[in-house]
C-alpha positions as CSV (number, residue, x, y, z in Angstrom):
1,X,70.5,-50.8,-28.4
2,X,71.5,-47.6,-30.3
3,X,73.1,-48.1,-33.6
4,X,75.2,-45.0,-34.6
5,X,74.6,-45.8,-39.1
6,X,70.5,-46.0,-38.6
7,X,68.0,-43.9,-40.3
8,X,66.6,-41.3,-38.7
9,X,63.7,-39.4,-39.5
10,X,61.0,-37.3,-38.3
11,X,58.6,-40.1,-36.8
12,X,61.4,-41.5,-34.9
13,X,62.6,-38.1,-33.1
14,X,58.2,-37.6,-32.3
15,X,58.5,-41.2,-31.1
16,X,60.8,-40.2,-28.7
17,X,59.8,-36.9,-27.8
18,X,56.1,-36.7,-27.5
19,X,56.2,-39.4,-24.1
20,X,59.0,-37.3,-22.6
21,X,56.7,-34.2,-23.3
22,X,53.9,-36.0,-21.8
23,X,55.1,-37.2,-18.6
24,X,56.7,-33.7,-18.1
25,X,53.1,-32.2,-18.2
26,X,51.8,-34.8,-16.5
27,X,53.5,-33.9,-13.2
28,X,51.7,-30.4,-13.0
29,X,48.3,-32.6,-12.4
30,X,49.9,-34.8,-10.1
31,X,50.2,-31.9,-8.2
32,X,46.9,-30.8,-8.9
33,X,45.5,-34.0,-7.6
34,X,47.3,-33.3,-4.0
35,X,45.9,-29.3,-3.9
36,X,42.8,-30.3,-4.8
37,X,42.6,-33.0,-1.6
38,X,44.5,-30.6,0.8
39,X,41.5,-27.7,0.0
40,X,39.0,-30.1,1.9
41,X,40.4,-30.2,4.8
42,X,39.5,-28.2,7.5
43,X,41.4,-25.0,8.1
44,X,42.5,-25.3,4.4
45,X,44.4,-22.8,4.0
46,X,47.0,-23.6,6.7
47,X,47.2,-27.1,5.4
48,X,48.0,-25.7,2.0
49,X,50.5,-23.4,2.9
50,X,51.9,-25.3,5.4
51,X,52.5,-28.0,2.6
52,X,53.5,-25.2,0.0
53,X,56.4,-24.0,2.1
54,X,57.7,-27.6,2.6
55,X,57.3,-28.8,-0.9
56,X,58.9,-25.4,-1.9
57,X,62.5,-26.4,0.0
58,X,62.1,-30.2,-0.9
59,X,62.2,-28.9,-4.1
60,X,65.8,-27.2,-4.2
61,X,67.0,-30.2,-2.5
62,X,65.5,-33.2,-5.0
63,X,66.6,-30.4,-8.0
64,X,70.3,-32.2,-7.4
65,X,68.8,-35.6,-7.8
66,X,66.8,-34.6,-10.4
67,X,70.2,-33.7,-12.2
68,X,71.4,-37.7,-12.4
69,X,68.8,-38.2,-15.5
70,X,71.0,-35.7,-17.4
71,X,74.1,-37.1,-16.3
72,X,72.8,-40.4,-16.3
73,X,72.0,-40.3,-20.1
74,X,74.9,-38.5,-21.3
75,X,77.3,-40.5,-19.7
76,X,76.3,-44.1,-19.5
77,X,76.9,-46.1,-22.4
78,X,77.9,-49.9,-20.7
79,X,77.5,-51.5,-17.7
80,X,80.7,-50.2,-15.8
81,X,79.8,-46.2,-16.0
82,X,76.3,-47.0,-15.2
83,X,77.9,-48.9,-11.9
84,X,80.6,-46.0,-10.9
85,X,76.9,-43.2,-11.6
86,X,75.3,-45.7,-9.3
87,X,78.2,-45.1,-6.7
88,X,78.4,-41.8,-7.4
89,X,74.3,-41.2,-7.2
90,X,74.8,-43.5,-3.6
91,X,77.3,-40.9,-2.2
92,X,75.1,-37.7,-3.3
93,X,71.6,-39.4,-1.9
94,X,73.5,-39.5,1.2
95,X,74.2,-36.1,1.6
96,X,70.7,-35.2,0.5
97,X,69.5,-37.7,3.5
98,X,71.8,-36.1,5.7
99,X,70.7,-32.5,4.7
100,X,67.5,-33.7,4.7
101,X,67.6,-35.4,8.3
102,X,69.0,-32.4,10.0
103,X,66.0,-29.9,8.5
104,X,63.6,-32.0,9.6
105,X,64.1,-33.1,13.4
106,X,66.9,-30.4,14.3
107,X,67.0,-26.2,15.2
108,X,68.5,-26.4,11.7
109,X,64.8,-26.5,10.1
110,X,63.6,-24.3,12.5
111,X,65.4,-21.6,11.7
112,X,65.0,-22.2,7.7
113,X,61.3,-21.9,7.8
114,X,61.0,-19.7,11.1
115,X,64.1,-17.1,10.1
116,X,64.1,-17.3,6.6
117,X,60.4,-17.9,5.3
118,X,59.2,-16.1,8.7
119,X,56.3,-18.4,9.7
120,X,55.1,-18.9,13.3
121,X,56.2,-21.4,15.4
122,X,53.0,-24.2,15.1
123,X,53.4,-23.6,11.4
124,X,56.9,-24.6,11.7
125,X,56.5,-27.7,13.4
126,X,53.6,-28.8,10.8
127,X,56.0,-28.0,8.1
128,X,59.0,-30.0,9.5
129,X,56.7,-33.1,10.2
130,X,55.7,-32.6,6.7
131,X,59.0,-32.7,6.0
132,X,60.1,-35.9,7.3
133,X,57.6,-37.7,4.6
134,X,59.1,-35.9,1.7
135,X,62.6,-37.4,2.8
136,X,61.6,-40.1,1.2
137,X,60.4,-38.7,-1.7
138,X,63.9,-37.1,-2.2
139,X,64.8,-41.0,-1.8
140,X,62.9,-42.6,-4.9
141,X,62.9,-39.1,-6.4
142,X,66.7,-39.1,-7.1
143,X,66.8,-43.3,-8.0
144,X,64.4,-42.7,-10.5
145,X,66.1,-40.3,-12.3
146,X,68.4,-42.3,-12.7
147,X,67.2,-45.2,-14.1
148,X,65.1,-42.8,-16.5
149,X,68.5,-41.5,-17.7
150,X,69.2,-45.2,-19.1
151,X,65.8,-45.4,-20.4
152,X,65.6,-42.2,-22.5
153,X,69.7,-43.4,-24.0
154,X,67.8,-46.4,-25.1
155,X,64.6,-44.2,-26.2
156,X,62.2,-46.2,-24.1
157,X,60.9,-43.3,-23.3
158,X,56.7,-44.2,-23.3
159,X,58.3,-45.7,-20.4
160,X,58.5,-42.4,-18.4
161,X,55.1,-41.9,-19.6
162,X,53.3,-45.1,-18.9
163,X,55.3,-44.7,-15.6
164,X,53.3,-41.3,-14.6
165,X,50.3,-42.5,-16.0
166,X,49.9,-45.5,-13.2
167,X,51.6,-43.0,-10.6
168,X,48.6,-40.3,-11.1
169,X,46.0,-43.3,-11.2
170,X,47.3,-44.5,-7.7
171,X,47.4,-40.8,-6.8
172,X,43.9,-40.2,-7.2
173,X,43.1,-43.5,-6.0
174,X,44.8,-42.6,-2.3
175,X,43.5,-38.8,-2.8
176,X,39.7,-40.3,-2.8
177,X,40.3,-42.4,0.3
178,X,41.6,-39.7,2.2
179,X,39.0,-36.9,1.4
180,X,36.3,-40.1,2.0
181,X,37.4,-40.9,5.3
182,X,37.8,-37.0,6.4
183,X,41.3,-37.7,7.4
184,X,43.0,-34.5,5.8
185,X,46.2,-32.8,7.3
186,X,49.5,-31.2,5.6
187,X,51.3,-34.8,6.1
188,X,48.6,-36.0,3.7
189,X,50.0,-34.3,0.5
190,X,53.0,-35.7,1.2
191,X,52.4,-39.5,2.0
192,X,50.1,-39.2,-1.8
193,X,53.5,-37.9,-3.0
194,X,55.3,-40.5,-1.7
195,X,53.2,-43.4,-2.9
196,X,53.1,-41.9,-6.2
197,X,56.9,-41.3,-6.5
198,X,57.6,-44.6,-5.2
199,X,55.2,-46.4,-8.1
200,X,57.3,-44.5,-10.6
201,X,60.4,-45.3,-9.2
202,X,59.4,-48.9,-9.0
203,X,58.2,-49.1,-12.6
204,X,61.5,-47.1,-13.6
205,X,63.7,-49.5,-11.8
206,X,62.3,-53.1,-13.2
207,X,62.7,-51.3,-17.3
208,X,65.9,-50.0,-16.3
209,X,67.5,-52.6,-15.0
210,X,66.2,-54.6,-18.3
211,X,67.7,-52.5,-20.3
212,X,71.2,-52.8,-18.3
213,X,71.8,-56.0,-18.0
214,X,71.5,-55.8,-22.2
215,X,74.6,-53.1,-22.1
216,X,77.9,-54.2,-23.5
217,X,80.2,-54.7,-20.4
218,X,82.8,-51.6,-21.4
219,X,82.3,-49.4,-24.2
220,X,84.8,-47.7,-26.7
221,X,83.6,-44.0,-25.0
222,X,83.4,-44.9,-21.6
223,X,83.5,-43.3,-18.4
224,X,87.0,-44.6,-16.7
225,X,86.4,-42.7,-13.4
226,X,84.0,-40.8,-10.9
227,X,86.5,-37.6,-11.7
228,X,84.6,-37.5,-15.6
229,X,81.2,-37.9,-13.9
230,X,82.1,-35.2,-11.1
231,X,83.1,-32.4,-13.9
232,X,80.1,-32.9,-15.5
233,X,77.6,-33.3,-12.2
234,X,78.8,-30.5,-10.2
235,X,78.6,-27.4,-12.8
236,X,74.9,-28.6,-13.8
237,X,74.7,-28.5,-9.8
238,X,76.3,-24.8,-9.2
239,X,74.3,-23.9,-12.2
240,X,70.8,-25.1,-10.8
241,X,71.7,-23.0,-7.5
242,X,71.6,-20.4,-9.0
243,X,68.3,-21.2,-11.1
244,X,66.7,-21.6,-7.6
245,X,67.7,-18.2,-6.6
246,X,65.4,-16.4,-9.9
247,X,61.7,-17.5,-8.4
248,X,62.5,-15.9,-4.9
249,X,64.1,-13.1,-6.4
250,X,61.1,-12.0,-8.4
251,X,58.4,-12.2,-5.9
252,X,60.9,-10.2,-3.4
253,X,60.5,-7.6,-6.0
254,X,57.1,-7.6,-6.6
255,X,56.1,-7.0,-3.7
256,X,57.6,-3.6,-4.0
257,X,54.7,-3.1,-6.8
258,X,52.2,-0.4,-6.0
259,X,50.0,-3.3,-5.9
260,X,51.7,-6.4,-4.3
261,X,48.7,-8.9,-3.8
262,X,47.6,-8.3,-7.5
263,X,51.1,-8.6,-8.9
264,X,51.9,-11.6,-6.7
265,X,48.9,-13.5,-7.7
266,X,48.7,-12.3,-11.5
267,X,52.5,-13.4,-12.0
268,X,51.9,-16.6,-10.4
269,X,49.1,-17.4,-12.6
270,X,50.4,-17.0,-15.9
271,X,53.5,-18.2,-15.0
272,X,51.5,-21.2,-14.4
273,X,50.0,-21.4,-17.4
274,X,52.8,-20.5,-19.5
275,X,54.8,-23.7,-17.8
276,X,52.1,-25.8,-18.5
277,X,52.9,-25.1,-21.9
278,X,56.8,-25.3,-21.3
279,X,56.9,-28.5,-19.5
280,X,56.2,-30.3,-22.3
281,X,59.2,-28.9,-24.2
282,X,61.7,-29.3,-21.6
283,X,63.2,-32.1,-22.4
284,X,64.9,-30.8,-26.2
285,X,68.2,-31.3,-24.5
286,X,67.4,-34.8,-24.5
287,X,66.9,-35.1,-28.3
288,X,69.8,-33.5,-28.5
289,X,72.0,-35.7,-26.0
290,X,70.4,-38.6,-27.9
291,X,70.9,-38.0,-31.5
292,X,72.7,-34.7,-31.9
293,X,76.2,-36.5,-32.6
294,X,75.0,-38.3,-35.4
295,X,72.5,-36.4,-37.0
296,X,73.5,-33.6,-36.1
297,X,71.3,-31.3,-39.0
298,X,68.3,-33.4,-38.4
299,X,68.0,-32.4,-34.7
300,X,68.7,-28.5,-36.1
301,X,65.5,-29.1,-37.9
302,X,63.5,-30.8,-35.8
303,X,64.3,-28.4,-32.7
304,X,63.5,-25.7,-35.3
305,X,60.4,-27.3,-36.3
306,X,59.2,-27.6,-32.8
307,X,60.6,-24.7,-31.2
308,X,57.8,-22.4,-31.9
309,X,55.2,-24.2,-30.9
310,X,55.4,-22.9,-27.0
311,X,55.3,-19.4,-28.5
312,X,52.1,-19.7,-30.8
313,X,50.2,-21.9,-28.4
314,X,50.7,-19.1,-25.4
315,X,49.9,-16.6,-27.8
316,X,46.4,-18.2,-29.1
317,X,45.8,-18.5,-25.3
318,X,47.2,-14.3,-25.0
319,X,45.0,-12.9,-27.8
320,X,42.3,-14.9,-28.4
321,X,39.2,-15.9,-26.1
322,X,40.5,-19.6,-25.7
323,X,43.0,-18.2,-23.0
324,X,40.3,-16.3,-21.2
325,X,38.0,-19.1,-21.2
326,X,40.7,-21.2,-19.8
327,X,41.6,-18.6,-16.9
328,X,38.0,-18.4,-16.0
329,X,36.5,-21.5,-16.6
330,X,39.0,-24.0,-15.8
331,X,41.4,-22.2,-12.9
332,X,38.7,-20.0,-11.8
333,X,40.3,-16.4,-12.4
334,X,38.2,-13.7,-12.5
335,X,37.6,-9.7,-12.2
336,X,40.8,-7.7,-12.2
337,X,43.5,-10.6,-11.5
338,X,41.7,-11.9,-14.8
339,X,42.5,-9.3,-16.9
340,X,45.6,-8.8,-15.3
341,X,46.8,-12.2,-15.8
342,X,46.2,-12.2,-19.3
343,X,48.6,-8.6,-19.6
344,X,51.0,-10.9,-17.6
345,X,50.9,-13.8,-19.9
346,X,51.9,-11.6,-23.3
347,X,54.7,-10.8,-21.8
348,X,55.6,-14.6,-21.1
349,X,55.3,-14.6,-25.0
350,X,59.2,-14.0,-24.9
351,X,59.9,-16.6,-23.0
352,X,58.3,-19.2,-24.9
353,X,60.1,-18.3,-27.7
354,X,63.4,-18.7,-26.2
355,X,62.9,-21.4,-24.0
356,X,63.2,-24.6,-26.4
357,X,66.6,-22.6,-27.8
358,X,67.8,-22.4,-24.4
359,X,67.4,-26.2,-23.9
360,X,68.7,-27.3,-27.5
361,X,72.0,-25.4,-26.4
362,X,72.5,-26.6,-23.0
363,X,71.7,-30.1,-24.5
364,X,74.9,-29.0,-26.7
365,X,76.7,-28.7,-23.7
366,X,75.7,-31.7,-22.5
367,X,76.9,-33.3,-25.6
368,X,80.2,-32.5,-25.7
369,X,80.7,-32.0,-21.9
370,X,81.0,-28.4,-21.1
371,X,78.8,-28.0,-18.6
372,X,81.0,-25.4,-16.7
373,X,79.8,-22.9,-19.8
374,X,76.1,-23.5,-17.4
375,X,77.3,-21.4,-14.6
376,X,78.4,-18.6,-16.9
377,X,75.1,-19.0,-18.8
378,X,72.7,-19.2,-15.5
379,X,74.7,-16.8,-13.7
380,X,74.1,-13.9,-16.4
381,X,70.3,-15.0,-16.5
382,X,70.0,-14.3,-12.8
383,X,72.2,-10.6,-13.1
384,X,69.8,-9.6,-16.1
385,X,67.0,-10.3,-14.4
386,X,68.0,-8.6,-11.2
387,X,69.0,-5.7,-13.2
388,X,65.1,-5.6,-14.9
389,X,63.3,-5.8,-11.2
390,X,65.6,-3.2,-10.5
391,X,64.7,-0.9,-13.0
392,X,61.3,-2.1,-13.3
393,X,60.3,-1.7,-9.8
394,X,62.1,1.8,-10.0
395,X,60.3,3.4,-13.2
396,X,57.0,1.2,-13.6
397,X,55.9,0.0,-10.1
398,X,52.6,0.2,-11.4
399,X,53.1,-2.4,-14.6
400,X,52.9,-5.1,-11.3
401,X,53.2,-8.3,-12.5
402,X,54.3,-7.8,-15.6
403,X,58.0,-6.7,-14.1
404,X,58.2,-10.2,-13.2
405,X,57.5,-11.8,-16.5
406,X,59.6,-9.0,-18.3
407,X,62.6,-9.8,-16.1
408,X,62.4,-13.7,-16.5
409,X,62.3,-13.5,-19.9
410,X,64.8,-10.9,-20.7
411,X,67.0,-12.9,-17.8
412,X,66.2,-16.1,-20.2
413,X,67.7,-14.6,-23.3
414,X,70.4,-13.4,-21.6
415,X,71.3,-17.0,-20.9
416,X,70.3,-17.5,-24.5
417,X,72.7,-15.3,-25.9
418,X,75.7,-16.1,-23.8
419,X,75.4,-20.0,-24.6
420,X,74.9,-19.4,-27.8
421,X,77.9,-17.0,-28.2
422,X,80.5,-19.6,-26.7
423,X,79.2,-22.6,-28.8
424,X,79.5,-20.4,-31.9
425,X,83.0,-19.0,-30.3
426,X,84.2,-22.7,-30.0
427,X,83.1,-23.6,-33.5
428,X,85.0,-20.4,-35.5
429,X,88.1,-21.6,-33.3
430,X,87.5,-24.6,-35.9
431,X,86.2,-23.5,-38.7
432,X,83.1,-24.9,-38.3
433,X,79.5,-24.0,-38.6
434,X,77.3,-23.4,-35.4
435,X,74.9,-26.5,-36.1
436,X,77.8,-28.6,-37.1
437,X,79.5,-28.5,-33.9
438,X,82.2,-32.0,-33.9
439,X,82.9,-34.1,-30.7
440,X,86.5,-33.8,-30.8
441,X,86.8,-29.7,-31.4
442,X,84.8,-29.6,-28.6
443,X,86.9,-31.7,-26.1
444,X,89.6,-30.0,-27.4
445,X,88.6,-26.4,-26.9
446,X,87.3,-27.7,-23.5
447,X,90.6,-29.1,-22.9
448,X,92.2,-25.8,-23.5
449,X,89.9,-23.5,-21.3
450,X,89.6,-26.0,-18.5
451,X,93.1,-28.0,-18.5
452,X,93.2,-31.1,-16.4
C-alpha cells in the first residue's frame, strides 16, 4: 500500500505510466484484430458497417462505465468506499442494462439506428442483433473499470497491461477460428469483443480483489456516503455527454465541404493516427490522481517532461517521410486522400500539444473534487468548436478536412484555457501558486461555489 513520506522519483512515475500507456494503445489493435476478420466475410462491407454503427452507440453507453475507473481511483482508499462504489457501480450497470435491453429488442432501437443514423430496415435488424452481444460487453466493460481504478491507486498498473496483452492473444486466437471455418457475420465482431473483454475483466477482478482484501477497513479520508461519490460521478457524466456530441458534430459539417467523401475519409484518417499517438498519453490524469497531493512539483515536471512527446512524434510523422511511409505502407492510403491526410494531420499538431495539458488539469480536478468545473470546461470545447465548422465551412469549404482538425483542436484549447483559468482563479483566492494547488483551499473554494 501507498505510503504518503516515500521517495519519488522519475523511475517510479515511468513505472507507473508506461503500462497504463500501453494498454491504452493496445485497445486500437484489438480493434484492428476484429476489422480485419469482419473484411473476409462475404458482403464485407455491410458486415462492417453494420458493426460500426452498433459499436458506435455501445460506445456512448459503456463511456459511463468507463467513468468508474476515475472515480474508482480517486475515491477509494479502504474497504467501505470501495463497497458503497460497488453499490453505487451495481445501481448505474442497471440502468445501462436497462437502456441497453430496450435498444436492442424494442421500437426504441429501431428508431435510433432507422431515424437517427437513417439506415434501412435489414441493416437495422443486423445492427440490433449485434447489439444484444455487446450488452454484455457493457456488462464486464463497466466491472472492469472498476477494479482497474483500485489497481492503478495501488500502481499495479502492468496489471492493465498484462491484462490486454492475454485479452488480444485470445482475440486473435477466436479471430483465426472464425475466418478458418468461414463463419463471418456482424455478430462475429461482437462475440470476439466479448470474449476478449470478459478475459480482462476476469484478470482485473482476481488482482483487484487481492489488493482489497489488503485495504485498511476505514480510512482517515474516506468516503462516508453515495452523496460524495454521486457529486463527483455525475459531472464527469454530463461532461462526457457532451464530449460524445464533438465527433458527430464535425462529420455533420464536413460534409458541407466542397468535397465531402475526401474530407470525410482524410479527417478520419489522421484523426486515427494522431490518437494512436494520444492513447498512450491519456491517462496523465492518473499520475496526477496518484501522486499529485504529495509531490505535487514532481508531477509538474514529469507531466512537463512528457507532455511534448505527442506533439514531436506527430510532427516527425507530419514533415518527415516516416509519416508517409506509415500512411501508405502500413494503413494503405494512397493518391489524393494521401496527401490529403498528411495536410490533415499538421493541423492535429495543435492538438497534441494540448492534449496531455488538458488531462493533467482535469486530473487536478479530480484531485481535489471539482469535477462540476468539467461541464464548464467540455461545454466551451464543444461551442468553440461549433463556432470553427461554422466559419470554416462558411469561408474555406474547400480546406475539407482540415476544418475538422482545426475546430477539434481550437475546441481542445478552449477547454484548456478555461480549466486552466479556474484552477489558477482558485489558487490567487489563496495565495498560492498554480502548480502548488493545496487540498484544503480547494475544498474550501469548492465549498463556497457549490454549498451543500
Amino acid at each position: 500500500m501507498k505510503k504518503a513520506t516515500e521517495a519519488l522519483d522519475y523511475k517510479t512515475l515511468l513505472v507507473f505510466f508506461i503500462p497504463l500507456g500501453f494498454s491504452a494503445s493496445l485497445v486500437t489493435m484489438s480493434h484492428l484484430i476484429i476489422n480485419s476478420t469482419l473484411v473476409r466475410g462475404e458482403n464485407s462491407e455491410f458486415i462492417i458497417a453494420s458493426y460500426t454503427i452498433a459499436l458506435s452507440f455501445f460506445g456512448m453507453i459503456e463511456r459511463l462505465g468507463v467513468l468508474l475507473r476515475q472515480t474508482c481511483s480517486s475515491l477509494v482508499r479502504d474497504r467501505y468506499s470501495f463497497k458503497l462504489l460497488s453499490k453505487f457501480a451495481l445501481y448505474l450497470l442497471t440502468t445501462l442494462m436497462l437502456i441497453s435491453v430496450a435498444i436492442a429488442y424494442t421500437s426504441v432501437g429501431d428508431f435510433i439506428f432507422a431515424t437517427i443514423y437513417g439506415v434501412n430496415a435489414q441493416m437495422v435488424a443486423t445492427i440490433k442483433g449485434i447489439y444484444q452481444i455487446l450488452i454484455f460487453v457493457t456488462v464486464f466493460s463497466t466491472l472492469r473499470c472498476l477494479c482497474q481504478g483500485v489497481i492503478i491507486y495501488h500502481r499495479q498498473t502492468k496489471w492493465l497491461t498484462i491484462g490486454m496483452g492475454i485479452r488480444l492473444a485470445v482475440m486473435y486466437g477466436l479471430a483465426m477460428v472464425f475466418i478458418h471455418t468461414g463463419q463471418i457475420s456482424g455478430k462475429t465482431g461482437a462475440v470476439i469483443f466479448l470474449v476478449g473483454m470478459a478475459i480482462e475483466c476476469l484478470i482485473s477482478f482476481l488482482e483487484a480483489r487481492k489488493l482489497v482484501s489488503h485495504m485498511p477497513e476505514k480510512h482517515e479520508r474516506q468516503v462516508e456516503s453515495q452523496r460524495v461519490i454521486s457529486r463527483f460521478y455525475f459531472p464527469l457524466m454530463f461532461s462526457s455527454v457532451i464530449t460524445v456530441m464533438i465527433g458527430p458534430a464535425i462529420n455533420v459539417f464536413l460534409g458541407k465541404t466542397s468535397d465531402i467523401e475526401l474530407a470525410i475519409a482524410s479527417y478520419a484518417v489522421a484523426l486515427s493516427v494522431t490518437q494512436l499517438f494520444l492513447s498512450f498519453f491519456s491517462y496523465t490524469h492518473q499520475i496526477v490522481i496518484n501522486f499529485y497531493e504529495d509531490h505535487s512539483e514532481k508531477v509538474k515536471k514529469f507531466t512537463f517532461l512528457v507532455g511534448f512527446l505527442p506533439f514531436i512524434l506527430i510532427a516527425l510523422f507530419s514533415f518527415t517521410p516516416m509519416g508517409r511511409f506509415f500512411l501508405e505502407e502500413i494503413m494503405g492510403v494512397e493518391g489524393r486522400l494521401l496527401m490529403a491526410s498528411l495536410d490533415v494531420l499538421k493541423v492535429f499538431l495543435l492538438m497534441a500539444l494540448v492534449f496531455p495539458f488538458v488531462d493533467y488539469f482535469n486530473g487536478l480536478l479530480m484531485v481535489h473534487k471539482q469535477t462540476k468545473v468539467t461541464i464548464v470546461s467540455q461545454a466551451s470545447n464543444l461551442i468553440v468548436t461549433f463556432i470553427c465548422l461554422m466559419v470554416g465551412i462558411r469561408i474555406a469549404a474547400e480546406w475539407n478536412g482540415v476544418i475538422g482538425a482545426f475546430a477539434q483542436s481550437m475546441g481542445l484549447l478552449a477547454e484548456l484555457v478555461v480549466v486552466s483559468s479556474i484552477i489558477h482563479a482558485l489558487n490567487r483566492s489563496r495565495g498560492k501558486g498554480s502548480f502548488n494547488l493545496k487540498k484544503d483551499s480547494v475544498e474550501k473554494g469548492y465549498e463556497k461555489v457549490n454549498p451543500s
